[in-house]
PDB file of N, CA, C and O in Angstrom:
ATOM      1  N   UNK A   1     -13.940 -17.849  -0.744  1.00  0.00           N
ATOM      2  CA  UNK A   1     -13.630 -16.429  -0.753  1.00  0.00           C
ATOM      3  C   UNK A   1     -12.320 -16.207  -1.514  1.00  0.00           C
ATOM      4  O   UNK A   1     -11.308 -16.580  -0.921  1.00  0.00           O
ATOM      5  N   UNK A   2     -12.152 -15.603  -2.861  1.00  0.00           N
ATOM      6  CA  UNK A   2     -10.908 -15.113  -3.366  1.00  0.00           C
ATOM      7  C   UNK A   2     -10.301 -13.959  -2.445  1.00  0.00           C
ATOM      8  O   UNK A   2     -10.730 -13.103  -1.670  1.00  0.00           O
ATOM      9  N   UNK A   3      -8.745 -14.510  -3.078  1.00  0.00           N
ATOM     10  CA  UNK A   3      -8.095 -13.525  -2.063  1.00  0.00           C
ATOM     11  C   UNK A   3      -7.841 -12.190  -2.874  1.00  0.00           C
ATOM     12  O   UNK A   3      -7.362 -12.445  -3.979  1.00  0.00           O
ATOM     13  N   UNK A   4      -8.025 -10.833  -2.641  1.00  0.00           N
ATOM     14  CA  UNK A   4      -7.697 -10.009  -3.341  1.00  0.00           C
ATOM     15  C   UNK A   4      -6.531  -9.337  -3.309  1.00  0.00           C
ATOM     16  O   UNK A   4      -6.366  -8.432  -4.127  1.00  0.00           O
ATOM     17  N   UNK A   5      -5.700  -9.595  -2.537  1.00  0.00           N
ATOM     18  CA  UNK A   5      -4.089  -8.764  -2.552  1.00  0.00           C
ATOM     19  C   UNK A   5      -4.096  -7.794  -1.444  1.00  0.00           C
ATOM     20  O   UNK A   5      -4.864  -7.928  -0.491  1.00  0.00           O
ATOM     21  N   UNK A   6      -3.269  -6.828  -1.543  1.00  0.00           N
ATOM     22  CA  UNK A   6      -3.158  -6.185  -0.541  1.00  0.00           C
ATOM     23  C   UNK A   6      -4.086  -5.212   0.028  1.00  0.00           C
ATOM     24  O   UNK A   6      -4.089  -4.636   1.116  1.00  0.00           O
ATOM     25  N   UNK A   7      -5.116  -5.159  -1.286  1.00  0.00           N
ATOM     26  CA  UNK A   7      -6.158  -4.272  -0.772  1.00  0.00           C
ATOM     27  C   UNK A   7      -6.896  -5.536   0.633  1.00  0.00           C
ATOM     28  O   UNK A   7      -7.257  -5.366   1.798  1.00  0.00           O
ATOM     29  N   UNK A   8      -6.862  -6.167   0.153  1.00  0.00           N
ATOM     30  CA  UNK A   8      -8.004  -6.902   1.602  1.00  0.00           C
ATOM     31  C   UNK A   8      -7.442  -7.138   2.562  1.00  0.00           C
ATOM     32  O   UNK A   8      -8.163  -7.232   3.556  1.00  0.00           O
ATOM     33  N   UNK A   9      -5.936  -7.348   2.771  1.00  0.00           N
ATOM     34  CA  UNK A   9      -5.167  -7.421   3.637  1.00  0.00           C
ATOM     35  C   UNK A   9      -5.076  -5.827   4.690  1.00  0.00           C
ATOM     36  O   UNK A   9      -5.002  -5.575   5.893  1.00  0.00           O
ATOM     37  N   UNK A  10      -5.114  -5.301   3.830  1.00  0.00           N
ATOM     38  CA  UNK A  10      -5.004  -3.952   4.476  1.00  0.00           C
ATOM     39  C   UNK A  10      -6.047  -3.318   5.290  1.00  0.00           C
ATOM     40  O   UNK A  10      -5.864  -2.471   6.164  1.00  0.00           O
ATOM     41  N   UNK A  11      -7.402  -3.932   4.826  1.00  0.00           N
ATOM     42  CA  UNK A  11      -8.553  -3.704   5.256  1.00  0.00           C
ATOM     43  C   UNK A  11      -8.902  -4.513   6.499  1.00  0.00           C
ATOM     44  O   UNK A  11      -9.534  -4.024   7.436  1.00  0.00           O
ATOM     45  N   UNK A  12      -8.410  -5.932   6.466  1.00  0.00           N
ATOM     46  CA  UNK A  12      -8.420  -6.827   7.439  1.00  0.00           C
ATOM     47  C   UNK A  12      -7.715  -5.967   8.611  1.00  0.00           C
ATOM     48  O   UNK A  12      -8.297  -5.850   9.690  1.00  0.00           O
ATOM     49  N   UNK A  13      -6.391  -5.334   8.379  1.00  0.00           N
ATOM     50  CA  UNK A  13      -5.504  -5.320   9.545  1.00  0.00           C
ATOM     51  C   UNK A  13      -6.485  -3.569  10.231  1.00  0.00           C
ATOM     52  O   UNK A  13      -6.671  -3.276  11.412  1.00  0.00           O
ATOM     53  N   UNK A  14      -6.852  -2.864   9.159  1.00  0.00           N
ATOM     54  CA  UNK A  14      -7.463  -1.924   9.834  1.00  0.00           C
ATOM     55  C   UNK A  14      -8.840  -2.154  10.951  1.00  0.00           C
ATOM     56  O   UNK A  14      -9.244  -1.587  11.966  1.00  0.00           O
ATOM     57  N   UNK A  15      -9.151  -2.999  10.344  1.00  0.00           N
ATOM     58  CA  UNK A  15     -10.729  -3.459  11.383  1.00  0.00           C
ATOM     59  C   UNK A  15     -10.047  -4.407  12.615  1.00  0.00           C
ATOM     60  O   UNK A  15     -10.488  -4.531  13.758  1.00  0.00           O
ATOM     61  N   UNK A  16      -8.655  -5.132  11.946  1.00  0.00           N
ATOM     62  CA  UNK A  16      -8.460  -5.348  14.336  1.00  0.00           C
ATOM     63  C   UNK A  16      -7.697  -4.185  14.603  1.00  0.00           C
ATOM     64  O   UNK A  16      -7.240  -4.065  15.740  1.00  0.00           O
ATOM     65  N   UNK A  17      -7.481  -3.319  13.771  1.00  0.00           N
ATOM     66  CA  UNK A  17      -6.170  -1.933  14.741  1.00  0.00           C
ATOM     67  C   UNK A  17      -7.311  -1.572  15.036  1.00  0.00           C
ATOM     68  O   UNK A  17      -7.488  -2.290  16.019  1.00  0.00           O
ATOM     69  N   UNK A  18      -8.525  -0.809  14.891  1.00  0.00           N
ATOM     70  CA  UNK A  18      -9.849  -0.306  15.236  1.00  0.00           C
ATOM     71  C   UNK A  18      -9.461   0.114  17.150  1.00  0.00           C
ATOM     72  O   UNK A  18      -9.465   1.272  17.566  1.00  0.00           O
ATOM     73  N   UNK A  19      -9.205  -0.943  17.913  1.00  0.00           N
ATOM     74  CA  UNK A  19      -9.532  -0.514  19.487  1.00  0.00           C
ATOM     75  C   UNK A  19      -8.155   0.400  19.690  1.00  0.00           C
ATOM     76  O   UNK A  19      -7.952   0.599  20.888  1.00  0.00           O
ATOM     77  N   UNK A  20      -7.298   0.920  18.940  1.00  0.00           N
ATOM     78  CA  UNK A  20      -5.986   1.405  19.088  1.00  0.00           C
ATOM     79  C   UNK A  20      -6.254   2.793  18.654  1.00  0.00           C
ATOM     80  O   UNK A  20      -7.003   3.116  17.731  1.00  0.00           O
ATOM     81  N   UNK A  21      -5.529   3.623  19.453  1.00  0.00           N
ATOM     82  CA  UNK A  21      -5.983   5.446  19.084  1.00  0.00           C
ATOM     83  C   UNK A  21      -5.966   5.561  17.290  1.00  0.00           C
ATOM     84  O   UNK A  21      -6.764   6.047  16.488  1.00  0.00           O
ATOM     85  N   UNK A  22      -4.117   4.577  17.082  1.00  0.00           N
ATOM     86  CA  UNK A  22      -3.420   4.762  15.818  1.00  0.00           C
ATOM     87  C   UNK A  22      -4.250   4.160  14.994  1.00  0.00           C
ATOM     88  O   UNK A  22      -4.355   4.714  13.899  1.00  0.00           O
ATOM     89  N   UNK A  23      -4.893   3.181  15.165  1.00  0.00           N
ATOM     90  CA  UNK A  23      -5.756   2.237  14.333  1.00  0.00           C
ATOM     91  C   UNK A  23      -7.063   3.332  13.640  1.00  0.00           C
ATOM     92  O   UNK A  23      -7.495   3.449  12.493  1.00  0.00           O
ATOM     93  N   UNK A  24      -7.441   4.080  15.054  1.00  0.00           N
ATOM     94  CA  UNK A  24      -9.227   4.675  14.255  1.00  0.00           C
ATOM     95  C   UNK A  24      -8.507   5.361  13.158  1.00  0.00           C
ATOM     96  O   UNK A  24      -8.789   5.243  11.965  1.00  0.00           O
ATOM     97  N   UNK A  25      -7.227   6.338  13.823  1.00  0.00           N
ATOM     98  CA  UNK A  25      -7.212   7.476  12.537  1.00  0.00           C
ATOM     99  C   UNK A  25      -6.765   7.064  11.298  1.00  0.00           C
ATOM    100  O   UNK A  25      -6.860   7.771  10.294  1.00  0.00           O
ATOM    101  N   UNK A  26      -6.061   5.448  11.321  1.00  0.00           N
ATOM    102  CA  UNK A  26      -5.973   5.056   9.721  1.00  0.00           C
ATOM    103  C   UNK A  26      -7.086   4.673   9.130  1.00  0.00           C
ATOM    104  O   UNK A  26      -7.297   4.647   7.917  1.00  0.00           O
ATOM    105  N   UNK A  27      -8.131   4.235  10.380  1.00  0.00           N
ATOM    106  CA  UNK A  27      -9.301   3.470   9.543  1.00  0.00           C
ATOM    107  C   UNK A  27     -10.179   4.455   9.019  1.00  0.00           C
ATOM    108  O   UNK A  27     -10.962   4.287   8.084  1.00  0.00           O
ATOM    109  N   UNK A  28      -9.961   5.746   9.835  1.00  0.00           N
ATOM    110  CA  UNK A  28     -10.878   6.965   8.941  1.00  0.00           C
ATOM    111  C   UNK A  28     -10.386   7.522   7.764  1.00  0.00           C
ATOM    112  O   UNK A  28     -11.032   8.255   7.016  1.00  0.00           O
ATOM    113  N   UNK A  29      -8.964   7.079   7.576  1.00  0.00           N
ATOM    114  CA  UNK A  29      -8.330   7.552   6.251  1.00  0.00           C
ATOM    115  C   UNK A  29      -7.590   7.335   5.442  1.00  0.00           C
ATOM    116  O   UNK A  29      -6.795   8.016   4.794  1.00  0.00           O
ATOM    117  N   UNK A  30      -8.131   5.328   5.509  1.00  0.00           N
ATOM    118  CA  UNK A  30      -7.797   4.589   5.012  1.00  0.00           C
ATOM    119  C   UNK A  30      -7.014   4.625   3.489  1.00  0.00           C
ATOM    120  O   UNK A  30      -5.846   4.281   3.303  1.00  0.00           O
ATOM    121  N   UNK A  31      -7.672   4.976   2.770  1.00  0.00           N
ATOM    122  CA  UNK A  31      -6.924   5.122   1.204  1.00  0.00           C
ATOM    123  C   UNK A  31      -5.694   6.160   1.289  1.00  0.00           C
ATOM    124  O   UNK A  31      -4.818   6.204   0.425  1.00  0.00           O
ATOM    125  N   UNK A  32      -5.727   7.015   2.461  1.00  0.00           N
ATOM    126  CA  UNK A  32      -4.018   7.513   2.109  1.00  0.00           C
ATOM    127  C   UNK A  32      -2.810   6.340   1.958  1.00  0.00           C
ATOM    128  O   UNK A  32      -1.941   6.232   1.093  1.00  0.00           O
ATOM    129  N   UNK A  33      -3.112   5.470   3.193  1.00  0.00           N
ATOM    130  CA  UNK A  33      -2.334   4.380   3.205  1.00  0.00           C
ATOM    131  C   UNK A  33      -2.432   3.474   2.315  1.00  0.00           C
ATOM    132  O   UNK A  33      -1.479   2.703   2.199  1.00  0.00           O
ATOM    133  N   UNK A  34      -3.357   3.348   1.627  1.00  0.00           N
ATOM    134  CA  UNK A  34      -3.272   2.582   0.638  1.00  0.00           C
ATOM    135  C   UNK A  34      -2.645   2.559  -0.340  1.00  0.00           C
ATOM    136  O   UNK A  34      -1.968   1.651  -0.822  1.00  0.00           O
ATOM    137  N   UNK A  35      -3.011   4.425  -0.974  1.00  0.00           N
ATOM    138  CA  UNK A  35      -2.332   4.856  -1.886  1.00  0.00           C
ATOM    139  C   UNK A  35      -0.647   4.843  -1.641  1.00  0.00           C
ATOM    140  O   UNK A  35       0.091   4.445  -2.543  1.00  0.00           O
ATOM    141  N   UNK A  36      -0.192   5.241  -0.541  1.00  0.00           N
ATOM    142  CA  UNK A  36       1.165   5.538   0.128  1.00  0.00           C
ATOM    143  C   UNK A  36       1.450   4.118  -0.113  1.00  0.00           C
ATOM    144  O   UNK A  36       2.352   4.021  -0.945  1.00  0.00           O
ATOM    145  N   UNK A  37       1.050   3.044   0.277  1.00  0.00           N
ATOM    146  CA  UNK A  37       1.493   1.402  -0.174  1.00  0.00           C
ATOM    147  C   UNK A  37       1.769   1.695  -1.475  1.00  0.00           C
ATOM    148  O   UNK A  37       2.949   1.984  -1.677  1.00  0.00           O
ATOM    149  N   UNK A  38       0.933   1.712  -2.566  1.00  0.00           N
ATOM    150  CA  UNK A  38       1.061   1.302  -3.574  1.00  0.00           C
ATOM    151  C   UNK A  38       2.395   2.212  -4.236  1.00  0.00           C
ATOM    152  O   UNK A  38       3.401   1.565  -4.527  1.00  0.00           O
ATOM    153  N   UNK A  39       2.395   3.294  -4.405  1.00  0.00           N
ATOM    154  CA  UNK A  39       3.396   4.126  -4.384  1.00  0.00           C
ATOM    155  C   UNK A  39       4.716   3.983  -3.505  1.00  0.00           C
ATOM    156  O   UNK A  39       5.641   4.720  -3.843  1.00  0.00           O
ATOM    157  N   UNK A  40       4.931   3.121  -2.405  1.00  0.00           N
ATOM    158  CA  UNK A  40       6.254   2.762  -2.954  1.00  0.00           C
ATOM    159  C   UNK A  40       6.595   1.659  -3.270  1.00  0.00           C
ATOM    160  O   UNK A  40       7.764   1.381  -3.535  1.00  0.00           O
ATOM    161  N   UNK A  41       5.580   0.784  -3.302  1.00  0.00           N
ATOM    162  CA  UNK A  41       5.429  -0.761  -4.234  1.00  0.00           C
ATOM    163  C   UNK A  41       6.272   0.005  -6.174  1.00  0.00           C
ATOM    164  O   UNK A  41       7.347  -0.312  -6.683  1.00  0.00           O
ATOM    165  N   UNK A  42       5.630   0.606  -6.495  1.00  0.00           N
ATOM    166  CA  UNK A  42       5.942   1.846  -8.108  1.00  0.00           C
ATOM    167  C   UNK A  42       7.199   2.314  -7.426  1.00  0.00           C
ATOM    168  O   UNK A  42       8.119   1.531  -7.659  1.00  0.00           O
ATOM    169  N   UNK A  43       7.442   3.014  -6.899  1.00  0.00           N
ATOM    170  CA  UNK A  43       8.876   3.936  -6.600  1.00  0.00           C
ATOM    171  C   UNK A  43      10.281   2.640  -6.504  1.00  0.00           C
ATOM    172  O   UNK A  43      11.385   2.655  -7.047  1.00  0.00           O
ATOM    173  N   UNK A  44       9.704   1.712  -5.671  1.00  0.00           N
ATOM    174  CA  UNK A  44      11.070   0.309  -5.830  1.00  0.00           C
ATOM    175  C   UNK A  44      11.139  -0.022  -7.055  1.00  0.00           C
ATOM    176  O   UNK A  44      12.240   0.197  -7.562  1.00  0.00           O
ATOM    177  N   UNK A  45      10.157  -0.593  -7.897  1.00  0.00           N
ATOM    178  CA  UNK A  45      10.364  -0.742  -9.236  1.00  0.00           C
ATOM    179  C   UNK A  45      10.905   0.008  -9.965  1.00  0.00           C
ATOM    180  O   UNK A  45      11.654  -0.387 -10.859  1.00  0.00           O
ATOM    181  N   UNK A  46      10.678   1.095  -9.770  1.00  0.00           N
ATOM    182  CA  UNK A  46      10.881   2.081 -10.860  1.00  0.00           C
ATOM    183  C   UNK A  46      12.686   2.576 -10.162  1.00  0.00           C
ATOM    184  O   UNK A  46      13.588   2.835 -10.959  1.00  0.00           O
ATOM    185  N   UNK A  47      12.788   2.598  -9.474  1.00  0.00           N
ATOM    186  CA  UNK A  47      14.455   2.669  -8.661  1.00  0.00           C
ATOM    187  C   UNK A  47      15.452   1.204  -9.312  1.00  0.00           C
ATOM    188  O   UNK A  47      16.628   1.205  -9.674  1.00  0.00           O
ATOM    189  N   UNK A  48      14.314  -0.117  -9.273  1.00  0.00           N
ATOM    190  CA  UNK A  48      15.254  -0.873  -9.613  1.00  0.00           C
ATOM    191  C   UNK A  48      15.303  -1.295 -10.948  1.00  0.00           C
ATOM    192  O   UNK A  48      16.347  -1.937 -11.064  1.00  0.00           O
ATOM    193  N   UNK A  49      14.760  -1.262 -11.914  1.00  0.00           N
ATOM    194  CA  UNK A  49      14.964  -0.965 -12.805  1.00  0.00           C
ATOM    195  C   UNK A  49      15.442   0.214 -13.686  1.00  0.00           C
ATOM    196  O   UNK A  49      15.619  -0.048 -14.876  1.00  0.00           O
ATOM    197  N   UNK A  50      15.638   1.288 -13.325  1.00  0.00           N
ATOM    198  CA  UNK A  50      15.578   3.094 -13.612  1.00  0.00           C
ATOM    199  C   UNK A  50      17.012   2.846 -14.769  1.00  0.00           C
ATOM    200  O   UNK A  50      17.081   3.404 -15.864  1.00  0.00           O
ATOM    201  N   UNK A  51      17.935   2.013 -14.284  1.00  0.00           N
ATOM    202  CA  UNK A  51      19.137   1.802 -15.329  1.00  0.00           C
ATOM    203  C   UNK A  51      18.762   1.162 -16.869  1.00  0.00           C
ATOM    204  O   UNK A  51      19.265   1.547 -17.925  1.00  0.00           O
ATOM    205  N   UNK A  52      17.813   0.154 -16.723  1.00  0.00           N
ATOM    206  CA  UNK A  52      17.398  -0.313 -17.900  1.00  0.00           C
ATOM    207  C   UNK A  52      16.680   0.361 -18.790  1.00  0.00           C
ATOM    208  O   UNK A  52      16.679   0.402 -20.021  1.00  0.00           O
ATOM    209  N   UNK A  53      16.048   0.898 -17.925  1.00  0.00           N
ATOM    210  CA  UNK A  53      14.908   1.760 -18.787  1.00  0.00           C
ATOM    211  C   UNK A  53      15.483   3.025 -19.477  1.00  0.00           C
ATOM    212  O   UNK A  53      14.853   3.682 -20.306  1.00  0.00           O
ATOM    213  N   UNK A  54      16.922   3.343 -18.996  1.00  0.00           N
ATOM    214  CA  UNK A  54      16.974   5.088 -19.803  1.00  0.00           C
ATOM    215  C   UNK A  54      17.820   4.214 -20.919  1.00  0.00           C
ATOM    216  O   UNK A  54      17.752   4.759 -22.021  1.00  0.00           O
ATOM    217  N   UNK A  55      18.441   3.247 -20.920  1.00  0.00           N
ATOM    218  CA  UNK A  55      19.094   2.485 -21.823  1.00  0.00           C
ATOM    219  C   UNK A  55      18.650   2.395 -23.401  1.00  0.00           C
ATOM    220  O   UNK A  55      19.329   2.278 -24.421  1.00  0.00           O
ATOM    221  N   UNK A  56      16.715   2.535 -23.109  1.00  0.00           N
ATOM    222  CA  UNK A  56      15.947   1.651 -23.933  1.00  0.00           C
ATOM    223  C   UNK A  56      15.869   3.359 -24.768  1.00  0.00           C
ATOM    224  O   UNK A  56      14.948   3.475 -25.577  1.00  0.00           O
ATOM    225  N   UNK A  57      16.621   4.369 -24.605  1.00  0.00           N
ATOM    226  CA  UNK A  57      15.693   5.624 -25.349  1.00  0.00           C
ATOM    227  C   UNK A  57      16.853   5.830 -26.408  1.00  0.00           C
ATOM    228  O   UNK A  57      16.741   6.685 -27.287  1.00  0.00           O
TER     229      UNK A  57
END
């Protein structure tokens, strides 16, 4: 089984939160959190680099 990153990780942890009130309502709406991951995975990068990059114009 390849591992796919955080998407499968994320999916894993939603199917054991499942018996938890907090668990159903992420597992019904799952891709907000996903998206919300990935976005500030982009927002740190883009914060820690933000000096280099206006450098480059």
């Amino acid at each position: 089984m390849a591992f796919n990153g955080p998407k499968s990780f994320w999916h894993v942890t939603l199917h054991n939160l499942q018996s938890v009130r907090v668990g159903q309502v992420l597992a019904r709406y799952h891709t907000v959190g996903l998206v919300m991951w990935y976005t500030v995975i982009v927002a740190g990068v883009l914060q820690a680099f933000w000096t280099y990059w206006i450098t480059l114009v």
